[in-house]
Backbone as JSON Lines, residues from 0, in Angstrom:
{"i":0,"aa":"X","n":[1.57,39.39,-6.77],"ca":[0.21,39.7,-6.37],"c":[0.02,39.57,-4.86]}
{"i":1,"aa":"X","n":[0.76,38.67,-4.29],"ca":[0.41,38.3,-2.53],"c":[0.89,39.27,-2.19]}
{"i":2,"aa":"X","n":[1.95,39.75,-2.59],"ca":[2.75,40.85,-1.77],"c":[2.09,42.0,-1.59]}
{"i":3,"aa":"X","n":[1.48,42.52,-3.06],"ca":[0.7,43.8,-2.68],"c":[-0.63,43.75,-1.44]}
{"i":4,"aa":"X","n":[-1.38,42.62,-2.24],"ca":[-2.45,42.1,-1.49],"c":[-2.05,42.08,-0.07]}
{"i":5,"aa":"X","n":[-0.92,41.7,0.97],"ca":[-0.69,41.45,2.4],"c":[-0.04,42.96,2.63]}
{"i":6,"aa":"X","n":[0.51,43.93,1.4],"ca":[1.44,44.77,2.01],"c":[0.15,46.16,2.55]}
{"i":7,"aa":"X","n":[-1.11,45.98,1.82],"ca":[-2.31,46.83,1.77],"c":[-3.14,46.38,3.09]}
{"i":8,"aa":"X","n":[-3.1,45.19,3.47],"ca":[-3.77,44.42,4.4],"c":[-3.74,45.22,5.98]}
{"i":9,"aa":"X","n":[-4.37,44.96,6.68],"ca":[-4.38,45.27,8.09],"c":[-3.47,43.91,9.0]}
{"i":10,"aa":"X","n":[-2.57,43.9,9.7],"ca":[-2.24,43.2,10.47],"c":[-2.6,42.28,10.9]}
{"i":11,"aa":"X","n":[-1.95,40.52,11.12],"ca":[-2.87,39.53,11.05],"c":[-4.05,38.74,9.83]}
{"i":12,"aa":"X","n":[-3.28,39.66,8.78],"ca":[-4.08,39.03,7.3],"c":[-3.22,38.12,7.2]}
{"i":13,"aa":"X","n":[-4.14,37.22,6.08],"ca":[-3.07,35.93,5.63],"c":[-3.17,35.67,4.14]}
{"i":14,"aa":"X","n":[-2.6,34.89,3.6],"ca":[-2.88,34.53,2.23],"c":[-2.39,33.15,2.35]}
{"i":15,"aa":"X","n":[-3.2,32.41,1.86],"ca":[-3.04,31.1,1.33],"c":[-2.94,30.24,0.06]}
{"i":16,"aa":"X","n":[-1.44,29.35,0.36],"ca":[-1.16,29.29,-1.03],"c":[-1.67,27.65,-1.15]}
{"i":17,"aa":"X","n":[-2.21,26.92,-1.92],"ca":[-2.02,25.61,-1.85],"c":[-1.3,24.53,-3.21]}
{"i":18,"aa":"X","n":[-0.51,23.36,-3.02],"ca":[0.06,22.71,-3.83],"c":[-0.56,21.96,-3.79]}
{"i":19,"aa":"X","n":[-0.53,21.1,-4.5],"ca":[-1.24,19.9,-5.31],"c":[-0.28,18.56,-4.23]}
{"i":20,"aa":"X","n":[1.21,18.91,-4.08],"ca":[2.03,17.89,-3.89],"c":[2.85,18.5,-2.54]}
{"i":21,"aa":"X","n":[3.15,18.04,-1.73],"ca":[4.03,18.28,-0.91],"c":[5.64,19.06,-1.48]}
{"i":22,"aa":"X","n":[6.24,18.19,-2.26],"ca":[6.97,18.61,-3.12],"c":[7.0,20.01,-3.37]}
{"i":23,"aa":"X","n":[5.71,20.56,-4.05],"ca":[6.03,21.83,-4.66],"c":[5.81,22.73,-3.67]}
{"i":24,"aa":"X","n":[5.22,21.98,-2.84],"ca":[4.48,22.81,-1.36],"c":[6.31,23.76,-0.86]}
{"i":25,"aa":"X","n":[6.86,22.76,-0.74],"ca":[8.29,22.59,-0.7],"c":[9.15,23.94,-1.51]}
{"i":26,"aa":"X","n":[8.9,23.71,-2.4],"ca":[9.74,24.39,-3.53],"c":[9.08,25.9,-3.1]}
{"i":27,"aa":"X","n":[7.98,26.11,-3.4],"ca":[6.92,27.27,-3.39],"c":[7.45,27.97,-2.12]}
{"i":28,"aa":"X","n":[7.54,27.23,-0.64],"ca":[7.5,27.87,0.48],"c":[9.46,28.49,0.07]}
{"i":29,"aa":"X","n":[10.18,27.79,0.12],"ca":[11.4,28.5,0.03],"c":[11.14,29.49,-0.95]}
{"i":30,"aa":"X","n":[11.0,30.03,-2.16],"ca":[10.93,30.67,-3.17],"c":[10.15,31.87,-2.76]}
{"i":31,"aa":"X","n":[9.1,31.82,-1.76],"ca":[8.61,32.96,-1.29],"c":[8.71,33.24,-0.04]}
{"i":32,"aa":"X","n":[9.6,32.58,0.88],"ca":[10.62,33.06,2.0],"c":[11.8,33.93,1.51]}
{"i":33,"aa":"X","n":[11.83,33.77,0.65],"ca":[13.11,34.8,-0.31],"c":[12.52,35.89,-0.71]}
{"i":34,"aa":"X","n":[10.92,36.06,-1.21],"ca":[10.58,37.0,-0.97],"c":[9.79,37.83,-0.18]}
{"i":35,"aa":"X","n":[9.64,37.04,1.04],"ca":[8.77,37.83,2.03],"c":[9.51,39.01,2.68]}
{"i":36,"aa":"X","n":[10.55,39.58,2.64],"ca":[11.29,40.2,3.33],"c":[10.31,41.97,3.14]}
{"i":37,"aa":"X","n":[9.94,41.81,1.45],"ca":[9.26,42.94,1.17],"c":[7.96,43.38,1.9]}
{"i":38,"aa":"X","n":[7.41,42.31,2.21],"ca":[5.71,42.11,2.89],"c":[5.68,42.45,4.21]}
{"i":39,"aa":"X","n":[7.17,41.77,5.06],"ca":[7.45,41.54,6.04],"c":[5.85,40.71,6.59]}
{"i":40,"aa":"X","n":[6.21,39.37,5.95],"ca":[4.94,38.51,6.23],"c":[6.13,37.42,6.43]}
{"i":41,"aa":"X","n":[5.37,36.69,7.39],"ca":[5.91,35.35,7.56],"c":[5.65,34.41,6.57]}
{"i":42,"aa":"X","n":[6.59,33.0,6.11],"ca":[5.84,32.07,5.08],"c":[6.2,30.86,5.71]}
{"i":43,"aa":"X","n":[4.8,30.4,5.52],"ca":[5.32,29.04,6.24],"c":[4.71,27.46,6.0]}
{"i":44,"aa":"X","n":[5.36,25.92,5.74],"ca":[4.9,25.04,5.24],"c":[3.61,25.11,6.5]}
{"i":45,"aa":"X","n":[2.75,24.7,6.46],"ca":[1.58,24.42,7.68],"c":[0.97,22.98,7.17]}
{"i":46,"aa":"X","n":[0.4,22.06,7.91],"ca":[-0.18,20.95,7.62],"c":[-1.92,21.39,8.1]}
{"i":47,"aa":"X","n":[-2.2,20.0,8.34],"ca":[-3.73,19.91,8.29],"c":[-3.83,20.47,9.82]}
{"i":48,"aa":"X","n":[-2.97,20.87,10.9],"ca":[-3.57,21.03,12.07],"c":[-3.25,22.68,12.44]}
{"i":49,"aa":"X","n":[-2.74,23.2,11.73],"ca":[-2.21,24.22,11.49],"c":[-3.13,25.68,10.5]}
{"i":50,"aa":"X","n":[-3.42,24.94,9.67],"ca":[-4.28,26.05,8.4],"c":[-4.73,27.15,8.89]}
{"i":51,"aa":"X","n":[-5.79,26.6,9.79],"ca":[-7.26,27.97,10.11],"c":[-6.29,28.32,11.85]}
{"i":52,"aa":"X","n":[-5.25,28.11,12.04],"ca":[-4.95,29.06,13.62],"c":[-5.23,30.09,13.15]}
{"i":53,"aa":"X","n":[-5.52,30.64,14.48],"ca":[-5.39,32.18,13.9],"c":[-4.3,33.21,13.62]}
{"i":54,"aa":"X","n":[-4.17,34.04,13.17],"ca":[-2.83,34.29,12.49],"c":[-2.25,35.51,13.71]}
{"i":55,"aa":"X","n":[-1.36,35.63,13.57],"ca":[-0.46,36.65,15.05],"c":[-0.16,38.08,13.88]}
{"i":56,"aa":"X","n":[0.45,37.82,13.02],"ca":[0.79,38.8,12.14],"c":[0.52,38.39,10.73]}
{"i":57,"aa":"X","n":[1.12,39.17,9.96],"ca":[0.67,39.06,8.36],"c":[1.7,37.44,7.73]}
{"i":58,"aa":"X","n":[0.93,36.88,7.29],"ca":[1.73,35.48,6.78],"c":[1.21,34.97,5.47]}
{"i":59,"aa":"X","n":[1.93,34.48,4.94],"ca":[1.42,33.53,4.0],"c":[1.89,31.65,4.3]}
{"i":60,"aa":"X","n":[0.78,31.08,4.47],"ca":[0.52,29.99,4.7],"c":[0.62,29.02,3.47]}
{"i":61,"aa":"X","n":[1.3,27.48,3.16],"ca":[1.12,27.16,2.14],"c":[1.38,25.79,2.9]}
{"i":62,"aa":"X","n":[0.8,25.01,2.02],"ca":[-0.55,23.6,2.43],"c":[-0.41,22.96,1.3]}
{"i":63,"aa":"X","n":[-0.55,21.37,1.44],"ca":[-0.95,20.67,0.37],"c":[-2.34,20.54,0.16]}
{"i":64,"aa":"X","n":[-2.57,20.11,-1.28],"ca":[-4.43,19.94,-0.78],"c":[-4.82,18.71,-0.1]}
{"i":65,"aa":"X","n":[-4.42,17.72,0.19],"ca":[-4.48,16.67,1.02],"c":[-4.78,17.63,2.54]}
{"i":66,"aa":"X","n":[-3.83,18.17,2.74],"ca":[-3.76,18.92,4.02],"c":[-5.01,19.67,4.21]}
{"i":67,"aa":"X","n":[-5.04,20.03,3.35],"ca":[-6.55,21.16,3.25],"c":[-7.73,20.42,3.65]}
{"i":68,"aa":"X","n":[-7.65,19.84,2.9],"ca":[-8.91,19.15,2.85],"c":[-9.09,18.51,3.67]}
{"i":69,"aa":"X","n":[-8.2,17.58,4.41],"ca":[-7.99,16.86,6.07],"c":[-8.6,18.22,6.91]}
{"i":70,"aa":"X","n":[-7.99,19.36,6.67],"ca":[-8.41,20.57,7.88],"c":[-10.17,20.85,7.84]}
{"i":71,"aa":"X","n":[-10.3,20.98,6.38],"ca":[-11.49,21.5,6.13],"c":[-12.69,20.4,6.53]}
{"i":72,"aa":"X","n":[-12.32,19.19,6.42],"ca":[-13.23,17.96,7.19],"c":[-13.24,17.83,8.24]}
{"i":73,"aa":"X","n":[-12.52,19.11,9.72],"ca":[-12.67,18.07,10.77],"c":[-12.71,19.51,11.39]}
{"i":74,"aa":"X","n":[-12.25,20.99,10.94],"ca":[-12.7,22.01,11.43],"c":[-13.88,22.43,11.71]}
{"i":75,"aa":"X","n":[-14.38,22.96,12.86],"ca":[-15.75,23.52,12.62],"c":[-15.74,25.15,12.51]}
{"i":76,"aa":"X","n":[-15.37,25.53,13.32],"ca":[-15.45,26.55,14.28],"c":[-13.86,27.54,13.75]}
{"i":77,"aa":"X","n":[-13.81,27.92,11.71],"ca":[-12.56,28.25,11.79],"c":[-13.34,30.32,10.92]}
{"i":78,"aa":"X","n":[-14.86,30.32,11.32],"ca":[-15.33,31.62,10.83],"c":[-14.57,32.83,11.06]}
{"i":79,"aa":"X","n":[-13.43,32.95,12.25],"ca":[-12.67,33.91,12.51],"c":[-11.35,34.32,11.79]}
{"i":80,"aa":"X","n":[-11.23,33.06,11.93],"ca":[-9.5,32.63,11.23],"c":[-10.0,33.49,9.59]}
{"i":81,"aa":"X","n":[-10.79,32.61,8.77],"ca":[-11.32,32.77,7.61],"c":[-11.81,34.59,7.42]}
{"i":82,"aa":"X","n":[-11.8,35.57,8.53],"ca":[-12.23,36.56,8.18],"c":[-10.86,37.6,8.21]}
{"i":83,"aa":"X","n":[-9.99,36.71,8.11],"ca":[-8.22,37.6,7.83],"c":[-7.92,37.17,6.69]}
{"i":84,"aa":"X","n":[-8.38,36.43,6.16],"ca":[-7.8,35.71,4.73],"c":[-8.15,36.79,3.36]}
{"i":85,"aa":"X","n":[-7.17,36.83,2.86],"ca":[-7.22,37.93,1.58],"c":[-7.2,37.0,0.68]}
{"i":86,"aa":"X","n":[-6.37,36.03,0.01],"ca":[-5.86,35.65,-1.19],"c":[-5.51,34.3,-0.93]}
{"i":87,"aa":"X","n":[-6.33,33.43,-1.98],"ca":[-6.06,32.09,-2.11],"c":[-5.38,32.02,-3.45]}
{"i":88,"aa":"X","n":[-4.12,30.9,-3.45],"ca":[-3.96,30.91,-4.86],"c":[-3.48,28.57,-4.63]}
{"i":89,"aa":"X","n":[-4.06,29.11,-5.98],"ca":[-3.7,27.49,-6.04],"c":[-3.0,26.77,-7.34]}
């Protein structure tokens, strides 16, 4: 589903994946670095200081929810970042 969703996208879209655990955060990010080649999207672990940058090209971002939620409590100012985002999956 991300793939179509980022491969339809305009440049600088993102999709965000989030884990429950670091761990799977882990597992998840290798497993779809194997398949980003199709998207030609970047994938990448990101923490809490990282989430809402703004994106350079098409990526998929993946986060723990600890992380998230650290970002989402201390961001203000992330209305831009948030208007490239296609697809949350959790």
């Amino acid at each position: 589903m991300y793939r179509e969703t980022l491969r339809n996208s305009p440049n600088a879209s993102w999709a965000l994946v989030v884990a429950p655990r670091r761990s799977i955060a882990l597992e998840v990010t290798s497993d779809l670095r194997q398949q980003s080649r199709v998207t030609d999207a970047t994938v990448d672990l990101v923490n809490a200081d990282r989430v809402f940058d703004k994106p350079s090209r098409k990526s998929v971002r993946v986060v723990t929810a600890a992380d998230l939620f650290q970002a989402l409590s201390r961001q203000r100012n992330i209305k831009e970042s948030l208007s490239k985002l296609r697809l949350v999956l959790c």
